[in-house]
C-alpha positions in Angstrom: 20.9 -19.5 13.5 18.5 -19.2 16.6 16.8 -15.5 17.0 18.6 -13.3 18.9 17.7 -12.3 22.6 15.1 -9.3 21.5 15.2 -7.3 24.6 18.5 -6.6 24.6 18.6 -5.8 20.6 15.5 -3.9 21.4 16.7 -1.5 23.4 20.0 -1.0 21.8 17.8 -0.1 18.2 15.4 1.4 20.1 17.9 3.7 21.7 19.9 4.4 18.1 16.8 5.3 16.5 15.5 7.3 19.1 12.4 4.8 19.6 10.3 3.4 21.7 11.0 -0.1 22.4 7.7 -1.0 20.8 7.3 1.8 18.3 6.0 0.7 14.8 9.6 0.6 13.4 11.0 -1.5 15.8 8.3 -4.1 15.8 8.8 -3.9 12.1 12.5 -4.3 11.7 11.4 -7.4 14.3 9.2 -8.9 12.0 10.9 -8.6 8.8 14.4 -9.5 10.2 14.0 -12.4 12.3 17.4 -13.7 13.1 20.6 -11.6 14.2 22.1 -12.2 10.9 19.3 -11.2 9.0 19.2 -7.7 11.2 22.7 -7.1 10.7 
């Protein structure tokens, strides 16, 4: 599966979690979850 478009999935974690789009946890949930089926 090719990784997902990030900016949108970005902002719609970042948002959830009450981040910033490049926080620590969302550039850590990046990293360890690299495709959308992995994240989900």
């Amino acid at each position: 599966m090719s990784p997902y478009p990030s900016t949108e999935i970005k902002r719609l974690i970042s948002e959830s979690l009450r981040e910033k789009n490049d926080s620590y946890v969302i550039q850590e949930l990046f990293q360890h979850f690299p495709t959308a089926t992995e994240l989900l």
